[in-house]
C-alpha positions in Angstrom: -55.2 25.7 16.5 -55.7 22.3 15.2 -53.2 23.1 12.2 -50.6 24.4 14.9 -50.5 21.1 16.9 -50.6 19.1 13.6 -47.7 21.1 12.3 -46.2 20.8 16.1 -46.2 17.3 16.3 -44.6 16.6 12.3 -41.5 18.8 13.6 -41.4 16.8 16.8 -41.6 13.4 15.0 -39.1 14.5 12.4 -36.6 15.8 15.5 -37.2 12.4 16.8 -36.3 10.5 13.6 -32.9 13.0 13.1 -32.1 12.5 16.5 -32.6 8.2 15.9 -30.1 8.1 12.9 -27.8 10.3 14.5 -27.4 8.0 17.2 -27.6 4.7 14.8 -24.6 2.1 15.9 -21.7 2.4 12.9 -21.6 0.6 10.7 -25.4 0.8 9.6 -24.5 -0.4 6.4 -21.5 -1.2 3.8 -18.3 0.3 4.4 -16.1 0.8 1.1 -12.3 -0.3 1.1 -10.7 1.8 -1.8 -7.3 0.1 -3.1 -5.1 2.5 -5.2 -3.4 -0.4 -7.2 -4.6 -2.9 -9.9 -6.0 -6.1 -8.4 -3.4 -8.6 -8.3 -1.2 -6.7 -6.1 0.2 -6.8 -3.4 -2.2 -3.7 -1.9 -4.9 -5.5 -3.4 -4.3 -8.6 -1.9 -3.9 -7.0 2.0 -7.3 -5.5 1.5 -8.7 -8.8 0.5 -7.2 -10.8 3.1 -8.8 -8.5 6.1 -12.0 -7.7 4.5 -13.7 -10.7 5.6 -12.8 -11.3 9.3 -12.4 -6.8 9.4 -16.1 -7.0 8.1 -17.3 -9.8 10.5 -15.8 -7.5 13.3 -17.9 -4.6 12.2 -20.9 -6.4 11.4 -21.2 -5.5 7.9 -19.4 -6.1 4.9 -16.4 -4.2 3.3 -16.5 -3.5 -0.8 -13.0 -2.9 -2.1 -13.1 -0.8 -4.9 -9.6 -0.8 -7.0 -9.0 2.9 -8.4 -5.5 2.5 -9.7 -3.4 5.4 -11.2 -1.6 8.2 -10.3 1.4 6.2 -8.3 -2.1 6.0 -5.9 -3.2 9.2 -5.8 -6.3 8.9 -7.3 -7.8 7.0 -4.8 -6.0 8.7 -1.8 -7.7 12.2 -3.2 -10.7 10.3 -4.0 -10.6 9.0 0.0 -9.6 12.5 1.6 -12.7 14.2 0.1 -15.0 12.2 0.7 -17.9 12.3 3.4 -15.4 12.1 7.0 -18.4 9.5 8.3 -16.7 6.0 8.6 -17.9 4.4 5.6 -15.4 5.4 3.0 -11.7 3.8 3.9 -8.2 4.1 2.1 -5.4 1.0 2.2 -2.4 3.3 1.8 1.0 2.8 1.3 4.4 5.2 1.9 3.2 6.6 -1.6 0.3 8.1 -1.3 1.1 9.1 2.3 4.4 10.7 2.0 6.2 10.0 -1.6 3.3 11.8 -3.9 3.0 14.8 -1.9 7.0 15.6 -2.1 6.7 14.6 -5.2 4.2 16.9 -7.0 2.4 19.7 -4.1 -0.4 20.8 -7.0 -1.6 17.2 -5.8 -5.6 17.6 -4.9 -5.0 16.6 -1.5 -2.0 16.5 1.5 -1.3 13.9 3.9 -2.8 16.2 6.6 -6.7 15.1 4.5 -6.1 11.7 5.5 -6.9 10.9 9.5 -4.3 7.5 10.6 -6.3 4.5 11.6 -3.3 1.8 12.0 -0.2 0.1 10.3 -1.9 -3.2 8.8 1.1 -4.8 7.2 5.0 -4.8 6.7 6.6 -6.5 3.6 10.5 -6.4 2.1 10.6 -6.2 -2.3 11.3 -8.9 -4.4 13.7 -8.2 -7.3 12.8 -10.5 -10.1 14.4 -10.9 -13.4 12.8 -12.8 -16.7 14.8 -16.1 -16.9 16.1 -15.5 -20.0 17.8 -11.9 -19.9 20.7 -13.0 -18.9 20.5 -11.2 -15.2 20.6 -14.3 -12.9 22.2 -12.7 -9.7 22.1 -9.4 -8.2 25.5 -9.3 -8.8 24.9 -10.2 -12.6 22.1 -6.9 -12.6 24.8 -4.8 -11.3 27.1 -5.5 -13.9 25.0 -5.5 -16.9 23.6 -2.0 -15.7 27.4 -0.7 -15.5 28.5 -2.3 -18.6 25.5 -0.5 -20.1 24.3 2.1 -18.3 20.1 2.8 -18.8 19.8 -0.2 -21.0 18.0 -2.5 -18.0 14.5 -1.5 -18.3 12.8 -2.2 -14.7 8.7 -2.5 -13.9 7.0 -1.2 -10.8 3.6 -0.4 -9.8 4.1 3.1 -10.7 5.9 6.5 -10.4 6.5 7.2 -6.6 5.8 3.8 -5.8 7.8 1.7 -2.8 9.0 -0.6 -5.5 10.0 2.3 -7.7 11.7 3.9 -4.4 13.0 0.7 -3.4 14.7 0.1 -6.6 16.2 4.0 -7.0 17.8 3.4 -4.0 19.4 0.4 -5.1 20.1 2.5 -7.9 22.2 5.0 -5.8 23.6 2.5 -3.3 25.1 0.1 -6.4 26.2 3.4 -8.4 24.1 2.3 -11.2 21.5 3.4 -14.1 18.6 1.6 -14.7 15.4 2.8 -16.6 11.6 3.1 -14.8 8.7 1.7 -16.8 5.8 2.7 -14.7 2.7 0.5 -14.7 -0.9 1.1 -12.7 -0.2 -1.9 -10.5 2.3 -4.7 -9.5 0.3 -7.4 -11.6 0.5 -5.6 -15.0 4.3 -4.6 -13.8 5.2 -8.4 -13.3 3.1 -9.4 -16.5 5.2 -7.1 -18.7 9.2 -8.8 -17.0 7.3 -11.9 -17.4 6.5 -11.4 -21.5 9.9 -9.8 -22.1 9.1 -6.1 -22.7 11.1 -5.1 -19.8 13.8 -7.0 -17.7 13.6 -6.8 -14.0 11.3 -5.8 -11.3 11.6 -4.2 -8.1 8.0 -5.9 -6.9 5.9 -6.4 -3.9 5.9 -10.1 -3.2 1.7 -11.3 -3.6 3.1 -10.0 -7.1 6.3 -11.4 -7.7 6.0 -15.1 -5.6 3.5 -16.7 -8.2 5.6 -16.5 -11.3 8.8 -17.3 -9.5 7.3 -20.5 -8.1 6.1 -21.0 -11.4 9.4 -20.3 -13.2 8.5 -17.8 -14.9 10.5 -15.0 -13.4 14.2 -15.6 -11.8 13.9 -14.2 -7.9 17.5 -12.6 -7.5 16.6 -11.9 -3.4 15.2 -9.8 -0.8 15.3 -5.8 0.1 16.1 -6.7 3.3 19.3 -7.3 5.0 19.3 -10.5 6.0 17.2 -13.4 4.0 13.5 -13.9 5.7 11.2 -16.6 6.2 8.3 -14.2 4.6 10.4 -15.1 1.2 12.1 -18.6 1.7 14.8 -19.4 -1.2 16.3 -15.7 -2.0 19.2 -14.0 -0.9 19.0 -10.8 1.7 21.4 -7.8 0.2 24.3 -8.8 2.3 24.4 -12.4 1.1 23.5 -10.7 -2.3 26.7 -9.0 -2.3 24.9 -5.3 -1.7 25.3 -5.0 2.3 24.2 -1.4 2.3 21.4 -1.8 0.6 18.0 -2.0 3.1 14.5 -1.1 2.4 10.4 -2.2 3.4 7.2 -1.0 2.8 4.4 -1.0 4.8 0.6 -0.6 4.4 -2.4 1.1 6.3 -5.6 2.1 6.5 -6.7 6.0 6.9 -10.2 7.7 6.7 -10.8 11.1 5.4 -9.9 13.7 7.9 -12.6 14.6 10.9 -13.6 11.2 10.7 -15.3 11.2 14.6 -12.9 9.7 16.8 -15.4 6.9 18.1 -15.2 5.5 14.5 -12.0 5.6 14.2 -11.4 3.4 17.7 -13.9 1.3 16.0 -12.0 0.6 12.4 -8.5 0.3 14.6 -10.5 -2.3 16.9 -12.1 -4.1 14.2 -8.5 -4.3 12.4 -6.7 -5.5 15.4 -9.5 -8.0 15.8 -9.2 -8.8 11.5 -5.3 -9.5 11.7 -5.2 -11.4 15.4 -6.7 -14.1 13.7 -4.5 -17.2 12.5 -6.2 -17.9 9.5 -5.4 -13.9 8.5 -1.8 -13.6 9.6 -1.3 -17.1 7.6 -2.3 -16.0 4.5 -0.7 -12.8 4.4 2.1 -14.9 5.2 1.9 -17.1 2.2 2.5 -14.2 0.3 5.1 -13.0 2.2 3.3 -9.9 3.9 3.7 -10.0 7.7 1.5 -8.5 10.2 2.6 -5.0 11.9 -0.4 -3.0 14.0 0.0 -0.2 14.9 -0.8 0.0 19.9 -3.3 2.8 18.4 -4.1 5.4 16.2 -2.0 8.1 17.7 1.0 6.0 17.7 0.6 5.2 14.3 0.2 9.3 13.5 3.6 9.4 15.2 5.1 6.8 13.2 4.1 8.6 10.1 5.8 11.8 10.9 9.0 10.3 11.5 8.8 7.8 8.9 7.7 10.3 6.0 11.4 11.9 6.7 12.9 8.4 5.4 10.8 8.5 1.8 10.8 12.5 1.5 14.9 12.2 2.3 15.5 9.6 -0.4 13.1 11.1 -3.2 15.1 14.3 -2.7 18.3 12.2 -2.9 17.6 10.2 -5.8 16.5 12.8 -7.8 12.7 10.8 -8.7 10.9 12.8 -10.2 7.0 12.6 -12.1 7.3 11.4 -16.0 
């Protein structure tokens, strides 16, 4: 009889305990921020510019973890299998959200594995030439490209890429053929314009800035229409003497789908709280990244669904395809 109460009051204690971390405020500790680009770039740079004041919000500290590759699928799979319990977070572009799925469907994961939290940033390209290949204007790129089609070798951050959308739609929109040079992130991309081994980049502007300010690279202007103060001293494509030609990226933050709901609220709220804060918005600024939060989580699901037409329309129309 004694045993039986013993044994009685173990399973009660341990119910208790169970029942005490079930119920433990999130974040009880670390939550991990997993980048699918090189550091240096520009996703790289978003997820370091929030993880402070994001982490303060929460009450613990976020690790970004950089697991570059794939165009960004290997940390967007790595992200949608993990456990759906708050602590494992994906910055995502248009690539690993929309572009790698259409592009190759024997990916190990779909865009329905990864649950929306909110739209973080917006940001226009930055085409960049080195100073000394002769491409000085956009108008100079356009001619050298038809005067000797595939011979302009461009750098991006990797197959499926916005850059390498951005600048295969410039591609179609200027009638011309350039050749993709794929690297694991926009810092290795610029590097390689930078020392010559290829020409001109189609970058994301925490990238591209640095070594244009520098004089190092030759900024030819702006993917969008008109010039913008994100990117004082280039061009827009109608000043550039390509009018049609319009394009911006955006990135976000997702969570493994089935993430609870309540933890969801509390990564949007924590965000929304990260990037209402002058100091943040100023130095995502600086590198020409400007802030763009989504009213929720559900809008920002809706957003996706209409905007994943835009990327899936213009892989199809461009004829990208995986090396």
């Amino acid at each position: 009889m004694h045993t039986t109460r013993i044994f009685s009051a173990l399973i009660l204690a341990g119910m208790a305990l169970a029942t005490q971390a079930q119920t433990s405020p999130y974040p009880a500790k670390p939550v991990r921020v997993v980048v699918g680009f090189a550091p240096g770039g520009a996703a790289d740079y978003v997820a370091r510019a929030i993880s402070d004041a994001m982490g303060k919000a929460l009450g613990q500290p976020l690790i970004i973890e950089n697991k570059a590759g794939a165009g960004s699928s290997i940390a967007a799979e790595f992200v949608a299998k993990a456990a759906p319990d708050g602590y494992t977070v994906l910055i995502a572009s248009p690539s690993s959200i929309s572009v790698n799925p259409a592009l190759n469907p024997k990916l190990g994961y779909s865009a329905k594995d990864l649950q929306p939290v909110t739209k973080i940033t917006s940001s226009p390209l930055v085409i960049a030439s080195n100073p000394v290949s002769g491409i000085n204007s956009v108008l100079d790129l356009i001619a050298m490209a038809k005067k000797a089609p595939g011979s302009i070798n461009y750098a991006t951050s990797g197959n499926g890429s916005a850059p390498h959308l951005g600048a295969a739609l410039f591609g179609q929109i200027a009638g011309i053929e350039m050749t993709h040079i794929p690297f694991k992130g926009g810092a290795p991309a610029v590097q390689s314009v930078v020392a010559g081994d290829t020409q001109l980049t189609f970058g994301t502007p925490p990238s591209v800035l640095p070594m244009i300010q520098a004089g190092r690279l030759r900024g030819l202007g702006v993917s969008t229409r008109e010039r913008t103060a994100l990117v004082p001293g280039l061009p827009g494509m109608q000043e550039a003497g390509v009018p049609d030609y319009a394009i911006e990226f955006w990135y976000g933050i997702f969570v493994p789908a089935g993430t609870p709901p309540a933890l969801v609220k509390k990564l949007f709220d924590a965000a929304t709280n990260a990037l209402g804060q002058a100091s943040v918005r100023a130095s995502l600024a600086r590198e020409g990244t400007d802030v763009d939060l989504s009213r929720s989580p559900e809008q920002f699901a809706a957003f996706l669904g209409e905007d994943a037409k835009f990327w899936v329309k213009l892989v199809k129309s461009a004829g990208v395809r995986i090396d």
